[in-house]
mmCIF file of the N, C-alpha and C atoms, coordinates in Angstrom:
data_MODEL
# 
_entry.id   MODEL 
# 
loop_
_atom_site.group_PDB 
_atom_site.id 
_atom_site.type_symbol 
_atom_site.label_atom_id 
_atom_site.label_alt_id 
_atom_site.label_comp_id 
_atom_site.label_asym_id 
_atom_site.label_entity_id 
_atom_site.label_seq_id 
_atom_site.pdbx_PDB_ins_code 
_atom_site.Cartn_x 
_atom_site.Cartn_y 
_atom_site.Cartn_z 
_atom_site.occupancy 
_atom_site.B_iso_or_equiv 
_atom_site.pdbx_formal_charge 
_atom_site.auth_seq_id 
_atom_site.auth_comp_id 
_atom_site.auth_asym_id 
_atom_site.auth_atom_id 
_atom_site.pdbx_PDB_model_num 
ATOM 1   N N  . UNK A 1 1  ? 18.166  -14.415 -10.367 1.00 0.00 ? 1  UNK A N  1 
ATOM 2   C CA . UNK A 1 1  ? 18.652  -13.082 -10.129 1.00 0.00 ? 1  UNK A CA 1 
ATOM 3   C C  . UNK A 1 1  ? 19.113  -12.491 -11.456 1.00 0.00 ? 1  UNK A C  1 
ATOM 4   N N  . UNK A 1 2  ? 18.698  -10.851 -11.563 1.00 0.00 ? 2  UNK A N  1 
ATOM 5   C CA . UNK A 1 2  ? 19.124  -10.457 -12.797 1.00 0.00 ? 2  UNK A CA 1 
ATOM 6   C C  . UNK A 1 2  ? 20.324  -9.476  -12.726 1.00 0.00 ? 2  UNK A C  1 
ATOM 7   N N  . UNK A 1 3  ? 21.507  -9.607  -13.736 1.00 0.00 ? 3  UNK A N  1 
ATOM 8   C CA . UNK A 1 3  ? 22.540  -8.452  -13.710 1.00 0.00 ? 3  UNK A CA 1 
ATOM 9   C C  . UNK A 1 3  ? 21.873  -6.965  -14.341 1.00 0.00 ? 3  UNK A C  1 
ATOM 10  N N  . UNK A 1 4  ? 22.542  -6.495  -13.550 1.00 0.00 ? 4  UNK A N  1 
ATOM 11  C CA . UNK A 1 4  ? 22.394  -5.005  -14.211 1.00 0.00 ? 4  UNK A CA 1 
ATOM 12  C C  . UNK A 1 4  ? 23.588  -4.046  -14.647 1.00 0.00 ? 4  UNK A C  1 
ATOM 13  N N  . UNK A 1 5  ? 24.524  -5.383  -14.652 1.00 0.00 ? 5  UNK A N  1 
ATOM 14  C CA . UNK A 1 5  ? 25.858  -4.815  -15.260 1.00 0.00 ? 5  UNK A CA 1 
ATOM 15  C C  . UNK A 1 5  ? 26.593  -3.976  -14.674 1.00 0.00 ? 5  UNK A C  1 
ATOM 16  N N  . UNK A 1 6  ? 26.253  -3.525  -13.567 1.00 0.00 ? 6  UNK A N  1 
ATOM 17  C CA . UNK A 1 6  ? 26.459  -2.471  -12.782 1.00 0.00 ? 6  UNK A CA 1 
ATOM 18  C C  . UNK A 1 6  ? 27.743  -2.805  -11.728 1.00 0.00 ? 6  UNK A C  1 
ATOM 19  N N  . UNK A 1 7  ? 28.922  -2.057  -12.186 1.00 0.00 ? 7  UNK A N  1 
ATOM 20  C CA . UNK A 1 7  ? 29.664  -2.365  -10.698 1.00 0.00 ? 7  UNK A CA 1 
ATOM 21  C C  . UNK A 1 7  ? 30.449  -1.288  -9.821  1.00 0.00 ? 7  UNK A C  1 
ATOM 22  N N  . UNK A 1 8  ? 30.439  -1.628  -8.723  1.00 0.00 ? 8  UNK A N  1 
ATOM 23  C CA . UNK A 1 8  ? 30.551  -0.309  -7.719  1.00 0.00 ? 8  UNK A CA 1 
ATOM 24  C C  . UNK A 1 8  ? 31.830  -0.931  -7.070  1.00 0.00 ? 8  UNK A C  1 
ATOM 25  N N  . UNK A 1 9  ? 32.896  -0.395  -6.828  1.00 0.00 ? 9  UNK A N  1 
ATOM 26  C CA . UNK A 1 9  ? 34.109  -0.541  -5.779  1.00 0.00 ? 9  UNK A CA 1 
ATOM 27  C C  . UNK A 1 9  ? 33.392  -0.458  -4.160  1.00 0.00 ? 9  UNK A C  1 
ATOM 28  N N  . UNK A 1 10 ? 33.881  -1.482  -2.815  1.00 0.00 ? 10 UNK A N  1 
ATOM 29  C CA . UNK A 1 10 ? 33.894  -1.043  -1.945  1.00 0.00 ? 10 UNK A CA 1 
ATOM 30  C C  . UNK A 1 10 ? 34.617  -0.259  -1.303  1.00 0.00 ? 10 UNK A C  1 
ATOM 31  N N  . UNK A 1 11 ? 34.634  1.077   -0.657  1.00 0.00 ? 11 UNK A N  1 
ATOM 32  C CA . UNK A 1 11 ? 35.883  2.222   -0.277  1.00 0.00 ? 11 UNK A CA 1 
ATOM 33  C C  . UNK A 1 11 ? 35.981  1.579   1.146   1.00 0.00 ? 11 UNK A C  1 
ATOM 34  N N  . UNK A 1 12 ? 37.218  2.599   1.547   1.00 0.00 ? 12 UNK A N  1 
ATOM 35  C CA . UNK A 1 12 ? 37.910  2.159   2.925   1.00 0.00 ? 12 UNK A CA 1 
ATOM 36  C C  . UNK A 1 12 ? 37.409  1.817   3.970   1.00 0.00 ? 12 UNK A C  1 
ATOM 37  N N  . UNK A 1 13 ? 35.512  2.507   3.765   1.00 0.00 ? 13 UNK A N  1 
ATOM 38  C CA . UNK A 1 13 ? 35.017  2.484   4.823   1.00 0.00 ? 13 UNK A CA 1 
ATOM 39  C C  . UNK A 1 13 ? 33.951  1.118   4.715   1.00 0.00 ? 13 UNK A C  1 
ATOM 40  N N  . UNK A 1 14 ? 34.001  0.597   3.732   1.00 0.00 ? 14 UNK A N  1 
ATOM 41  C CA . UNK A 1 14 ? 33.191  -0.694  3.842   1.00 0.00 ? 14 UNK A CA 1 
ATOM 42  C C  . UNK A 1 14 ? 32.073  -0.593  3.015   1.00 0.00 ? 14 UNK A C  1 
ATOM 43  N N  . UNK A 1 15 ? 31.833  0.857   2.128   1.00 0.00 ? 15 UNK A N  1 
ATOM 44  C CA . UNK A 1 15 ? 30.719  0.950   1.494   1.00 0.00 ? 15 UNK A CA 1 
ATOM 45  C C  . UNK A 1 15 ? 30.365  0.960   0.384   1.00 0.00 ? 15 UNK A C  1 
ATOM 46  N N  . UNK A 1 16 ? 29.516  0.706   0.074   1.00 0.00 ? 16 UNK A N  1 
ATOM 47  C CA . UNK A 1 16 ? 28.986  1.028   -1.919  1.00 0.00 ? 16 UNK A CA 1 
ATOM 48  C C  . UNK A 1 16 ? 27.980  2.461   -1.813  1.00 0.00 ? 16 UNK A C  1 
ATOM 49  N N  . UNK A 1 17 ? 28.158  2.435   -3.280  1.00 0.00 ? 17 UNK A N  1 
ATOM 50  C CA . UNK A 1 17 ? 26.672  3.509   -3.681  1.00 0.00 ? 17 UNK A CA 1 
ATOM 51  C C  . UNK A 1 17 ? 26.243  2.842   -4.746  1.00 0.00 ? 17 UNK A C  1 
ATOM 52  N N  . UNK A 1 18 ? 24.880  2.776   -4.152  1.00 0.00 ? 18 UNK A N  1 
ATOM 53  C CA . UNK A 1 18 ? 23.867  2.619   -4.746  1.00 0.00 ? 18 UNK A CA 1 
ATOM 54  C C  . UNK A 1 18 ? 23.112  3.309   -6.338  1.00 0.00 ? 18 UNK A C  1 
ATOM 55  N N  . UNK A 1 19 ? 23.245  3.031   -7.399  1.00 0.00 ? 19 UNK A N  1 
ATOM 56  C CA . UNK A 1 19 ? 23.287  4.540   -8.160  1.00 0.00 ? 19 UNK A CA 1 
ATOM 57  C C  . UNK A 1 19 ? 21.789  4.822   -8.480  1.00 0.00 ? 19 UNK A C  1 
ATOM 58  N N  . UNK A 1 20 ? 21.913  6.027   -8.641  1.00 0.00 ? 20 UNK A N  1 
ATOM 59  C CA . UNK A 1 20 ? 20.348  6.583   -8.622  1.00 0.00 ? 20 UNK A CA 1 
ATOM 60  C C  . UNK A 1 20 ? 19.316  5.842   -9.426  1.00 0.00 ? 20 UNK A C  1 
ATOM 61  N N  . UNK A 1 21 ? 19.950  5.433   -10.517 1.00 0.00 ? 21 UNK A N  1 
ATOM 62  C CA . UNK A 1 21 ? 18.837  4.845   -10.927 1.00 0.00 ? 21 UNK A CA 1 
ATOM 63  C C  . UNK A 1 21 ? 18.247  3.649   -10.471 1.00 0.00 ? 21 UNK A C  1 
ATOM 64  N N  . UNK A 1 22 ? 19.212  2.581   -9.978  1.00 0.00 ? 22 UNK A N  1 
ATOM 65  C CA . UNK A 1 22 ? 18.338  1.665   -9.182  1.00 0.00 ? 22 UNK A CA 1 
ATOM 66  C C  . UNK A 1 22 ? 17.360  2.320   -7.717  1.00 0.00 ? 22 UNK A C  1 
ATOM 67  N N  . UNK A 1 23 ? 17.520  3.235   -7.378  1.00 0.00 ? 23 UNK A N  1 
ATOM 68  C CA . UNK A 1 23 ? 16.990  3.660   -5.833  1.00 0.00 ? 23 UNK A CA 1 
ATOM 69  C C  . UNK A 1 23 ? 16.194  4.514   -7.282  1.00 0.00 ? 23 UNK A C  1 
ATOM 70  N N  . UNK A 1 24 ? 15.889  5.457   -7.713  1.00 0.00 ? 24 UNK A N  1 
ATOM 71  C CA . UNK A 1 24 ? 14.698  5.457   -8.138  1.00 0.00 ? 24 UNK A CA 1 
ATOM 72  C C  . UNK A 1 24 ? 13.493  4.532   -9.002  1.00 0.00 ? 24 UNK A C  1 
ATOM 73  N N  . UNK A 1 25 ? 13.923  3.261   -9.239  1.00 0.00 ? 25 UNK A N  1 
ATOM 74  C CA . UNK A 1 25 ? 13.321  2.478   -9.515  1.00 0.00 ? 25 UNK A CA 1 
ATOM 75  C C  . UNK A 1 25 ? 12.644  1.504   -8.617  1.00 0.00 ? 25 UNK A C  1 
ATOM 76  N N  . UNK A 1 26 ? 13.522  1.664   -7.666  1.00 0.00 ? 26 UNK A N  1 
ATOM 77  C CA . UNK A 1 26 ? 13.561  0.917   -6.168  1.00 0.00 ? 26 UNK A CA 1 
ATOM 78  C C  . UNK A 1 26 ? 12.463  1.648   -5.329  1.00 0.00 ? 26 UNK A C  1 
ATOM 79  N N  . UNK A 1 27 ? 12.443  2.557   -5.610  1.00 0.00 ? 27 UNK A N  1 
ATOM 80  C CA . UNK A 1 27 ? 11.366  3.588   -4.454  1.00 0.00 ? 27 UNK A CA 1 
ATOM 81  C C  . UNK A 1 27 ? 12.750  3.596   -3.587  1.00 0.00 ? 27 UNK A C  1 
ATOM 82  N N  . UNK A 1 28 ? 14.096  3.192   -3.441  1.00 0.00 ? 28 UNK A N  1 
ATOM 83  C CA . UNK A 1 28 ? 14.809  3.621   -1.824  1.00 0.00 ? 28 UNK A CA 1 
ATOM 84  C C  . UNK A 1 28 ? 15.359  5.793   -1.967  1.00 0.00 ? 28 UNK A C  1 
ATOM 85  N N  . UNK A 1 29 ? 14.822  5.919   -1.098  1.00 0.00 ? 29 UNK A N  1 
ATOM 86  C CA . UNK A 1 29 ? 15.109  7.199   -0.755  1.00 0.00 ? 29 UNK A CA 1 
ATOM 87  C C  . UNK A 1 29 ? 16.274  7.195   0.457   1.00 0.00 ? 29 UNK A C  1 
ATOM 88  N N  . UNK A 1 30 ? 16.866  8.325   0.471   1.00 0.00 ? 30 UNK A N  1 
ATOM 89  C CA . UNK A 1 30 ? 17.794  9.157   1.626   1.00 0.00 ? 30 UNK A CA 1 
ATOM 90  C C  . UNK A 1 30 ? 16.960  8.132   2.937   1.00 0.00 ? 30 UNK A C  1 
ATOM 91  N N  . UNK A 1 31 ? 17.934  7.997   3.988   1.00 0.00 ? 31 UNK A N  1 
ATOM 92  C CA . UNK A 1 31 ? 17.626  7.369   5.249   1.00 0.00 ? 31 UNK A CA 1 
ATOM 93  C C  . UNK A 1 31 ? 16.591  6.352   5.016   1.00 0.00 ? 31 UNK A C  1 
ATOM 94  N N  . UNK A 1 32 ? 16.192  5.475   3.778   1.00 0.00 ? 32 UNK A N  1 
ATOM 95  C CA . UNK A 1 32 ? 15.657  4.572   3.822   1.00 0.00 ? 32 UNK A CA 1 
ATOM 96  C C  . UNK A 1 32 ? 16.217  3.089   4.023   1.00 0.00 ? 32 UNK A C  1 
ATOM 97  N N  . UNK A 1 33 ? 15.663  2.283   4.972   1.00 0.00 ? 33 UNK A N  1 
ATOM 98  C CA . UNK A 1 33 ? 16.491  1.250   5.994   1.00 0.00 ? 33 UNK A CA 1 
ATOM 99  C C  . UNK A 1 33 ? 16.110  -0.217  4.913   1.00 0.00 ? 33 UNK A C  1 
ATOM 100 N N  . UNK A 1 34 ? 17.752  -0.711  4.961   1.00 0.00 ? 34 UNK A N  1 
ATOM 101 C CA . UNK A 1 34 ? 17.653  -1.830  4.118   1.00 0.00 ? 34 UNK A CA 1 
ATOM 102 C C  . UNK A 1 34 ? 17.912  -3.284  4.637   1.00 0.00 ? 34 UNK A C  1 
ATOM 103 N N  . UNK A 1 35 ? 17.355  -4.107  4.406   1.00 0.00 ? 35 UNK A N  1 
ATOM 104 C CA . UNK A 1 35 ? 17.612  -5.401  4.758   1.00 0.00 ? 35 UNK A CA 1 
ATOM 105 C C  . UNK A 1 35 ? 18.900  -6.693  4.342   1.00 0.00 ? 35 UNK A C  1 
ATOM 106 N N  . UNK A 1 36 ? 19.445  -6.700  5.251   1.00 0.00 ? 36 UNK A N  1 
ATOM 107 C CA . UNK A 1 36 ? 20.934  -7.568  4.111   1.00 0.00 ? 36 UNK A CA 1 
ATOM 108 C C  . UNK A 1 36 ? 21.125  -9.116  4.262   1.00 0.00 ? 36 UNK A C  1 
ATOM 109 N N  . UNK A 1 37 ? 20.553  -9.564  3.252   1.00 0.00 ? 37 UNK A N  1 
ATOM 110 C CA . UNK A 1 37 ? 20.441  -11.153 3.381   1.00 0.00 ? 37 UNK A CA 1 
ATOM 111 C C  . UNK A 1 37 ? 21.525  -11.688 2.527   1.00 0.00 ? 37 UNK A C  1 
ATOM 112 N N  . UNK A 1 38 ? 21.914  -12.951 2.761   1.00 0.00 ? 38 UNK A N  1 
ATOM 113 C CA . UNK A 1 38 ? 23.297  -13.757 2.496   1.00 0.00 ? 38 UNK A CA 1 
ATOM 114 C C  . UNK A 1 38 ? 22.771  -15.096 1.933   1.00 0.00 ? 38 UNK A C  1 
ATOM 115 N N  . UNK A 1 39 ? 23.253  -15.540 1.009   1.00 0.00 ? 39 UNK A N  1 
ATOM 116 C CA . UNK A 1 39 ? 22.527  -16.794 -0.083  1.00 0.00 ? 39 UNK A CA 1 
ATOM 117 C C  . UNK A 1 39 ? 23.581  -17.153 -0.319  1.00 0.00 ? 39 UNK A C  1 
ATOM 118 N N  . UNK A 1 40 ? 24.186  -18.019 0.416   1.00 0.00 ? 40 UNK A N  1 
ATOM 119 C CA . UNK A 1 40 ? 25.938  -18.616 -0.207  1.00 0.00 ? 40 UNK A CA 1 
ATOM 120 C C  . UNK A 1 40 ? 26.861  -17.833 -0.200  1.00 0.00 ? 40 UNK A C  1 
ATOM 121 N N  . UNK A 1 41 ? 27.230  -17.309 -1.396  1.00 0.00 ? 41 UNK A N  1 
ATOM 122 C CA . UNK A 1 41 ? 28.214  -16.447 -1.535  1.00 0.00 ? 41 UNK A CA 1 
ATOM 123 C C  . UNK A 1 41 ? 27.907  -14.900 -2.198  1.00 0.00 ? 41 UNK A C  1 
ATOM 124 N N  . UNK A 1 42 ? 26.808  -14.715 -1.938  1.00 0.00 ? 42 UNK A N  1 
ATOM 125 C CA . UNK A 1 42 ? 25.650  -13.587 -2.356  1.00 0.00 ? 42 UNK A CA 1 
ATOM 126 C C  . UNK A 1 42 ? 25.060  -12.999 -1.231  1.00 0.00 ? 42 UNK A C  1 
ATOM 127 N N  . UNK A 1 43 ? 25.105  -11.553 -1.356  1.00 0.00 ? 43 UNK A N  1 
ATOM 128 C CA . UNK A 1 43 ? 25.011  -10.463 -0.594  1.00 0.00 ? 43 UNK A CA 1 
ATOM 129 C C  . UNK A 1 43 ? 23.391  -10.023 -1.103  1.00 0.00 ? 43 UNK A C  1 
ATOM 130 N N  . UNK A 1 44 ? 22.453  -10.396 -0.646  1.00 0.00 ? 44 UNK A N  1 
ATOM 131 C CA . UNK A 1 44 ? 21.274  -9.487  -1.277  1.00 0.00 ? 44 UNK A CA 1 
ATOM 132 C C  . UNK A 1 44 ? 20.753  -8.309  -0.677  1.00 0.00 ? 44 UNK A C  1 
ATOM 133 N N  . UNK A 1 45 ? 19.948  -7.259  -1.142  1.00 0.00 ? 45 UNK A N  1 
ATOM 134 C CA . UNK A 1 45 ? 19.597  -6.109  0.088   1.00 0.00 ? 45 UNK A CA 1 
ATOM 135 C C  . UNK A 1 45 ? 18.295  -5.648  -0.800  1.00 0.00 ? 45 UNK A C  1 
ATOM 136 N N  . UNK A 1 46 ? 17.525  -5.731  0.295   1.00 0.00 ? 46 UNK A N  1 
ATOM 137 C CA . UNK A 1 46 ? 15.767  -5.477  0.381   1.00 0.00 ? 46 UNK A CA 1 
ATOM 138 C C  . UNK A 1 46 ? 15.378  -4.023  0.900   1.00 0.00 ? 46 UNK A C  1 
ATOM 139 N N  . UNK A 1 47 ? 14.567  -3.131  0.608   1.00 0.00 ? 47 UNK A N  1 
ATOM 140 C CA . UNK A 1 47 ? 14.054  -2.075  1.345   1.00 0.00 ? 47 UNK A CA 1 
ATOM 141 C C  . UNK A 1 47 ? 13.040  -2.836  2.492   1.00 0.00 ? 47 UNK A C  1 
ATOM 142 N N  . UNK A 1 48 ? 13.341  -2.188  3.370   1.00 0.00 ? 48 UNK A N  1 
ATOM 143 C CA . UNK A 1 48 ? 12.662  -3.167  4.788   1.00 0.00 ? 48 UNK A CA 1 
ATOM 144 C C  . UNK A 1 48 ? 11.642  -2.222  4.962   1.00 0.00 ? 48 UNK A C  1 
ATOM 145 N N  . UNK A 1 49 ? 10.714  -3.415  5.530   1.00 0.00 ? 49 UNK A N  1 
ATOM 146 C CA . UNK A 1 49 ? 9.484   -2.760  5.626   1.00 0.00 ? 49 UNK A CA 1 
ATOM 147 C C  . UNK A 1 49 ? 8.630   -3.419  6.706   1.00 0.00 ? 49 UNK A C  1 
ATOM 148 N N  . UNK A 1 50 ? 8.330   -2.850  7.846   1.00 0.00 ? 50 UNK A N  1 
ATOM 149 C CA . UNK A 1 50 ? 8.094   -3.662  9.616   1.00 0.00 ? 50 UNK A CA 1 
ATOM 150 C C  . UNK A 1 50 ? 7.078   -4.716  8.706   1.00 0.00 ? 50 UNK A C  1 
ATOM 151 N N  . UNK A 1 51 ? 6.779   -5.577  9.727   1.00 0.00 ? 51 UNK A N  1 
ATOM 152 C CA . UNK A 1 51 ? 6.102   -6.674  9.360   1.00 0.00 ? 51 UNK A CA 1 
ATOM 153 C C  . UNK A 1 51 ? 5.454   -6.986  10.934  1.00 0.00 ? 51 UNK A C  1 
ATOM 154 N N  . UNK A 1 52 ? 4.356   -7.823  11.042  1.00 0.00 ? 52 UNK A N  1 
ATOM 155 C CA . UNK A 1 52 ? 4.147   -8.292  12.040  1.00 0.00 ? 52 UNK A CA 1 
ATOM 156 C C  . UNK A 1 52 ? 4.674   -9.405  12.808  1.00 0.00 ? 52 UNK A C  1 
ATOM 157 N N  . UNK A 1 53 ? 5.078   -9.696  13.691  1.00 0.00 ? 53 UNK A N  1 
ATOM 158 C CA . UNK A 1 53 ? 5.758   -10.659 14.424  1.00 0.00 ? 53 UNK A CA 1 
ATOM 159 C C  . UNK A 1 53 ? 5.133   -12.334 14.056  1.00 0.00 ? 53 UNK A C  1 
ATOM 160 N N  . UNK A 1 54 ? 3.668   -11.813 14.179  1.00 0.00 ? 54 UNK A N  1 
ATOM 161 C CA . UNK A 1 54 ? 2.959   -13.449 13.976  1.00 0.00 ? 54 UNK A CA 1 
ATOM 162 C C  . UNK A 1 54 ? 2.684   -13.632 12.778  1.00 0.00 ? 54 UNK A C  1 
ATOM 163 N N  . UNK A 1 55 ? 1.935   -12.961 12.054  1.00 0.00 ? 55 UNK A N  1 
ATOM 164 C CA . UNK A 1 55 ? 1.838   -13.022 10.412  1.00 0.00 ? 55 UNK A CA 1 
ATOM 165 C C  . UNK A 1 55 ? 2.517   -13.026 9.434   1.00 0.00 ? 55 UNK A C  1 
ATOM 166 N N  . UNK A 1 56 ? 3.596   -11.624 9.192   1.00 0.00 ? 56 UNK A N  1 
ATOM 167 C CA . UNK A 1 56 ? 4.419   -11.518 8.636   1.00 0.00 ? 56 UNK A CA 1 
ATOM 168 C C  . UNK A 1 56 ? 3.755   -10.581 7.524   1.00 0.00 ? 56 UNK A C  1 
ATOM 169 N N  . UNK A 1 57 ? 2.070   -10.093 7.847   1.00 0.00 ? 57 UNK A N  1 
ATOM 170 C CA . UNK A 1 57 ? 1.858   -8.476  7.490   1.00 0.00 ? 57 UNK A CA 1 
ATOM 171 C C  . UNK A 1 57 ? 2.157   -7.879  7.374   1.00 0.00 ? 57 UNK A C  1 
ATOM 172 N N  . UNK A 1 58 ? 2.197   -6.746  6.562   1.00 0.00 ? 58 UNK A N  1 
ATOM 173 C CA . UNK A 1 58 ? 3.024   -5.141  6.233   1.00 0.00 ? 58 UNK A CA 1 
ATOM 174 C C  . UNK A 1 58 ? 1.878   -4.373  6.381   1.00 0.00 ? 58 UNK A C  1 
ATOM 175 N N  . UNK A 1 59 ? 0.711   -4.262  6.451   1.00 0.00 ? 59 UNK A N  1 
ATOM 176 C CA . UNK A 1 59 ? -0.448  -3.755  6.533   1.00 0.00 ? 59 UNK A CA 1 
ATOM 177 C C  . UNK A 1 59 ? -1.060  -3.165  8.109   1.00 0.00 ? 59 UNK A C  1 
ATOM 178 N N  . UNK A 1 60 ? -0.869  -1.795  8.219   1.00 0.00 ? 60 UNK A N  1 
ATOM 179 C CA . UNK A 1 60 ? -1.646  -1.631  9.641   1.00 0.00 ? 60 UNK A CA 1 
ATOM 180 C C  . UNK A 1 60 ? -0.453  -1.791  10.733  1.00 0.00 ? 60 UNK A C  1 
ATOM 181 N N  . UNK A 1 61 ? 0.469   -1.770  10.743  1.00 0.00 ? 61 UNK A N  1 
ATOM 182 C CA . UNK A 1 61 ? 1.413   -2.043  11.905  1.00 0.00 ? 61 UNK A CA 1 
ATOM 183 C C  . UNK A 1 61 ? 1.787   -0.699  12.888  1.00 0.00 ? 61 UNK A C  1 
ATOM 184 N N  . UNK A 1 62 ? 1.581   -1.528  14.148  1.00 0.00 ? 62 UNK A N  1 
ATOM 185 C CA . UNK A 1 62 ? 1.764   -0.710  14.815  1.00 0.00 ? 62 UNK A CA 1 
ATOM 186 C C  . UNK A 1 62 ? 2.969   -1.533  16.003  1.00 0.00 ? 62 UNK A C  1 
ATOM 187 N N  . UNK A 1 63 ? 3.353   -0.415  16.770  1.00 0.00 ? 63 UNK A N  1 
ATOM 188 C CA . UNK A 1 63 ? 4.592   -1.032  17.747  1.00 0.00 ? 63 UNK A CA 1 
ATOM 189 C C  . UNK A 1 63 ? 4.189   -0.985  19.294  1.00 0.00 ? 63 UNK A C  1 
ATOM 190 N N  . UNK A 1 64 ? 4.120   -2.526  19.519  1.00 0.00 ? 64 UNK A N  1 
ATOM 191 C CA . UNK A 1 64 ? 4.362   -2.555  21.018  1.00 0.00 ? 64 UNK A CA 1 
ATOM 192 C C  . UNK A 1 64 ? 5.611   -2.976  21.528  1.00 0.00 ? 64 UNK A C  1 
ATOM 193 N N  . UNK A 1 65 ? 5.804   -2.531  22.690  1.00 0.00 ? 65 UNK A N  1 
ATOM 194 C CA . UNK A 1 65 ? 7.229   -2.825  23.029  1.00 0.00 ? 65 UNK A CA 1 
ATOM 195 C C  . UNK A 1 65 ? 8.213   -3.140  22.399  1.00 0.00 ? 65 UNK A C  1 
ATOM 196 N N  . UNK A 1 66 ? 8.496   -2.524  21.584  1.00 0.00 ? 66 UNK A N  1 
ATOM 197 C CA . UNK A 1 66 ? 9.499   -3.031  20.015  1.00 0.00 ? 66 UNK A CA 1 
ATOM 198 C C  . UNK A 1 66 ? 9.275   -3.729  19.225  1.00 0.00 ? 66 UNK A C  1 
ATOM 199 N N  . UNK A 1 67 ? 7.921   -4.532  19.577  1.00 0.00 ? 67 UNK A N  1 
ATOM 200 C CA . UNK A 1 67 ? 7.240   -5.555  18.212  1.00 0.00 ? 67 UNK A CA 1 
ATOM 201 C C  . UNK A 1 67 ? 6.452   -4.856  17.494  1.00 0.00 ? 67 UNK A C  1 
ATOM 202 N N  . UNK A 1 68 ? 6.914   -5.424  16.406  1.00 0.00 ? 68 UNK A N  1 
ATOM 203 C CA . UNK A 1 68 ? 5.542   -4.969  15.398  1.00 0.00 ? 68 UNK A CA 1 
ATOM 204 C C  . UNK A 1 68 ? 4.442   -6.139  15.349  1.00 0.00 ? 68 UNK A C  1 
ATOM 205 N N  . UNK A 1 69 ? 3.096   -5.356  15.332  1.00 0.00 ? 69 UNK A N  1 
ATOM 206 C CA . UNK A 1 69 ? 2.437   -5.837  15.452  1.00 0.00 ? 69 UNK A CA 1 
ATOM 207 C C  . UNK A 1 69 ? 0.700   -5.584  14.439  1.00 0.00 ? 69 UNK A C  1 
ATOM 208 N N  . UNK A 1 70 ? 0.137   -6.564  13.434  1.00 0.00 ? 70 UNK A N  1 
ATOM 209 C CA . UNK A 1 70 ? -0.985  -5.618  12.713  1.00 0.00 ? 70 UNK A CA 1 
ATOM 210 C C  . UNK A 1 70 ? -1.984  -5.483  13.419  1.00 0.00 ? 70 UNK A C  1 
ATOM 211 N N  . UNK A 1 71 ? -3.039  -4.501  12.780  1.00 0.00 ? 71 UNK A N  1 
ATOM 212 C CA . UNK A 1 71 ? -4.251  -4.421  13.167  1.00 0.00 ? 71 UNK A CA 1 
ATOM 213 C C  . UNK A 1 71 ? -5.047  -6.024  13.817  1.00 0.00 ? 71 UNK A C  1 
ATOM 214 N N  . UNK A 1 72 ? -5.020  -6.867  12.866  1.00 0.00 ? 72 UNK A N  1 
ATOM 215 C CA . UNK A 1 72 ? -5.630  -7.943  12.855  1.00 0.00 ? 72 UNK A CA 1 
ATOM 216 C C  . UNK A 1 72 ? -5.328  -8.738  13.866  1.00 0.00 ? 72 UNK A C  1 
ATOM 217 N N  . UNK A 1 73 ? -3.917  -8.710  14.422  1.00 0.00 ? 73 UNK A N  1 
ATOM 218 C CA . UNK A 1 73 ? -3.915  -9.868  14.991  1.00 0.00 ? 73 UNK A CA 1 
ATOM 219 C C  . UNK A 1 73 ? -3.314  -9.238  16.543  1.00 0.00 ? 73 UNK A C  1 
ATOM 220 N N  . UNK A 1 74 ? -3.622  -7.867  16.704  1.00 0.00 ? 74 UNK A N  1 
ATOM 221 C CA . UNK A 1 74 ? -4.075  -7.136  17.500  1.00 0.00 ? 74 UNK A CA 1 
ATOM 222 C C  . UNK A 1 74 ? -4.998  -7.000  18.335  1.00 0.00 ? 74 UNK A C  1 
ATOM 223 N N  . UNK A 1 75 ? -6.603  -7.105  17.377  1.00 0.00 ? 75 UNK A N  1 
ATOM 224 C CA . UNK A 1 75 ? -7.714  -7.177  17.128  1.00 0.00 ? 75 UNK A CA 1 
ATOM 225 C C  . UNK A 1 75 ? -7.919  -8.691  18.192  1.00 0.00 ? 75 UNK A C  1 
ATOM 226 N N  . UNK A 1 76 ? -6.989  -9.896  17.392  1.00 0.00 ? 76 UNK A N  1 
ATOM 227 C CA . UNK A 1 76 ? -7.338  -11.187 17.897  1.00 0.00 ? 76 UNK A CA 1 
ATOM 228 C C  . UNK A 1 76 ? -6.557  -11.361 19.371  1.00 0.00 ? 76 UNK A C  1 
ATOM 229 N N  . UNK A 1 77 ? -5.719  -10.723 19.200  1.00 0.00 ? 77 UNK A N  1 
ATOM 230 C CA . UNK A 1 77 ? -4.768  -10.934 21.059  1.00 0.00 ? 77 UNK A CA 1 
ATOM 231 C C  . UNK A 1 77 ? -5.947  -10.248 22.162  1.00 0.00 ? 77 UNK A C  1 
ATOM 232 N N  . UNK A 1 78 ? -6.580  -8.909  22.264  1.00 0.00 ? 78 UNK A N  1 
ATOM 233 C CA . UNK A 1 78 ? -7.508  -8.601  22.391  1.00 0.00 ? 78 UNK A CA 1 
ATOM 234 C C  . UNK A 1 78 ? -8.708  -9.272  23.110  1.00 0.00 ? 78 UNK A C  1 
ATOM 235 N N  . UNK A 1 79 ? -9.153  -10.091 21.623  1.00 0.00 ? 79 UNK A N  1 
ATOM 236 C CA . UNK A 1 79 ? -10.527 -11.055 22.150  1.00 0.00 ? 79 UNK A CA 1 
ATOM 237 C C  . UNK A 1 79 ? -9.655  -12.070 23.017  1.00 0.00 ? 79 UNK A C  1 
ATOM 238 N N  . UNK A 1 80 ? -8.998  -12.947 23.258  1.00 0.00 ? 80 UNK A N  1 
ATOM 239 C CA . UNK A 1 80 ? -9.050  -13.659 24.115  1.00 0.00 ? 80 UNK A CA 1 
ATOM 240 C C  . UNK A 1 80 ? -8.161  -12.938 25.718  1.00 0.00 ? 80 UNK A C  1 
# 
């Protein structure tokens, strides 16, 4: 993991900001949904991005009943 020297206070309400320049480097935009993973004593956060349930594809997804699901293995539930 790399520092970026960067440090942000949490306020009353539990939150950080993010500063622009990492979210424009990041691609994260306004209402873009983040992922918050925990590594010991480490807080990490991912721009989330659906995936397929069986694969773990980002490609082609579409939603059934709240799953995501790709083209491909769509395609294969299908044939049988």
């Amino acid at each position: 993991m790399k520092s970026t020297g960067i440090v942000r206070r949490v306020d009353e309400l539990g939150r950080i900001v993010l500063p622009i320049e990492l979210r424009r480097t990041l691609n994260i935009a306004e209402k873009d949904s983040l992922e918050i993973y925990v590594d010991g004593s480490s807080i990490m956060l991912k721009k989330y991005q659906p995936a397929c349930i069986f694969c773990d594809s980002a490609k082609d997804i579409s939603v059934f009943k709240g799953k995501n699901i790709c083209a491909h293995c769509l395609k294969e539930l299908l044939q049988k």
